[in-house]
PLY file of the C-alpha trace (Angstrom):
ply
format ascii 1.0
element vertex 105
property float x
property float y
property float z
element edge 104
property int vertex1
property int vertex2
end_header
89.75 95.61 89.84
87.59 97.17 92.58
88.49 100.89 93.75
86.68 102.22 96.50
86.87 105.95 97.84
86.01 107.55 101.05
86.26 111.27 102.29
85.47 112.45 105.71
86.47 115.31 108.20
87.68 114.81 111.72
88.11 117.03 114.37
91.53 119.08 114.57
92.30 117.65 117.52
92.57 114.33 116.12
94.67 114.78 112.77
97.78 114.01 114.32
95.85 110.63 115.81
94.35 109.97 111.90
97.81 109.85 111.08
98.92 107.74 113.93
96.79 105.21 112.81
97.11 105.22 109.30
100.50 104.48 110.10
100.20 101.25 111.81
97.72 100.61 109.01
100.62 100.96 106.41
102.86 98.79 108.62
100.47 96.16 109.18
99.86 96.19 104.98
103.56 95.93 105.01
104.12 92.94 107.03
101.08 91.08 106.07
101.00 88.79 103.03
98.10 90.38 101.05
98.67 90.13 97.68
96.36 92.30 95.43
95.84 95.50 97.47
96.91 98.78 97.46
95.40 101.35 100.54
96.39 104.80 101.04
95.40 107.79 103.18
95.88 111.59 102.17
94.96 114.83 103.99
93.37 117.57 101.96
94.75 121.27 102.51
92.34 122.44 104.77
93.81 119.84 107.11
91.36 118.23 108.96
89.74 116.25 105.61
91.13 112.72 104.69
90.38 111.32 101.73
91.37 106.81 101.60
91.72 104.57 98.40
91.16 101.11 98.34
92.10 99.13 96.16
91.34 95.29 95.60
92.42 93.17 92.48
90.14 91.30 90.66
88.99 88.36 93.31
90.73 89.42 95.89
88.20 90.48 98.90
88.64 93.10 101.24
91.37 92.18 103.74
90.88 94.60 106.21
88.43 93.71 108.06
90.91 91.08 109.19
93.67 92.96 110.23
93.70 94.14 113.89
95.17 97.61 113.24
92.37 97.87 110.36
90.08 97.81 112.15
91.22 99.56 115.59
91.69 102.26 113.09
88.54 102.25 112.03
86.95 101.98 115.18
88.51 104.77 116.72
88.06 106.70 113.24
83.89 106.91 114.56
84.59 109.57 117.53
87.16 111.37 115.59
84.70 112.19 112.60
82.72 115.62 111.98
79.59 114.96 110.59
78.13 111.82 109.03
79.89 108.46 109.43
82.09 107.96 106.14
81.03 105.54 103.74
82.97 103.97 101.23
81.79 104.73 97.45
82.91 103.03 94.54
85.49 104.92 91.87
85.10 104.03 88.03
88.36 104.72 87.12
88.46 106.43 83.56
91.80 107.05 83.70
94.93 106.39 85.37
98.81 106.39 84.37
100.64 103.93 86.55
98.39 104.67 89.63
96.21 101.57 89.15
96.72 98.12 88.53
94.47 96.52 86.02
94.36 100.34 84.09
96.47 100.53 80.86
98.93 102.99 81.59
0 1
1 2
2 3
3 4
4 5
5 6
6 7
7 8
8 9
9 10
10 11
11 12
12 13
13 14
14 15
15 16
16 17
17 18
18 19
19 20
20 21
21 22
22 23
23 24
24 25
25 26
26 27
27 28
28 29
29 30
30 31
31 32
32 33
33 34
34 35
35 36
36 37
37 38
38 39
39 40
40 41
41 42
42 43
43 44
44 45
45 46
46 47
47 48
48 49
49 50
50 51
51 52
52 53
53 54
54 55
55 56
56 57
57 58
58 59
59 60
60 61
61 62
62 63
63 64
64 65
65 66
66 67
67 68
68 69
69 70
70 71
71 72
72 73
73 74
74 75
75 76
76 77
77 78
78 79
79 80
80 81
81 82
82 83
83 84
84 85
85 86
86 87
87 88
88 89
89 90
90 91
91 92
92 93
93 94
94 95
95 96
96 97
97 98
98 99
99 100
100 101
101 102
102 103
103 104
């Protein structure tokens, strides 16, 4: 199992957009056969800080790149960010309780 983490800011003006297209993201997960992933998108309190979880089975490679709303949301994501361009970062899970497949729970 692979788990990968991001974090970035965007400007407020663009939350509600974020959240727009992590939407079609989820719907495009939804109605696509991948088998073996699990993505999700959450907003940190201050409100303009997302934090997104990848996560990829053992074998299974990175389907995202070859999704169209994947990577429209990703696209767009580039002008919506504060700062430097986010950059996915491997997580060593340690511990998880039904959150991760792969992790004894």
């Amino acid at each position: 199992m692979t788990v990968l983490v991001v974090q970035y800011e965007v400007a407020e003006e663009h939350v509600a957009a974020v959240e727009a297209d992590a939407a079609e993201v989820v719907a495009a997960l939804a109605a696509a056969p991948v088998e073996g992933v699990r993505w999700a998108l959450g907003r940190l309190p201050d409100g303009v800080t997302f934090v997104g979880v990848l996560e990829l089975a053992d074998g299974v490679e990175n389907p995202l790149p070859g999704i169209p709303e994947a990577r429209a949301f990703q696209q767009r994501l580039a002008g919506r960010v504060v700062g430097d361009p986010p950059m996915p970062r491997p997580l060593d899970v340690v511990g998880a309780f039904r959150l991760f497949d792969g992790v004894p729970s």
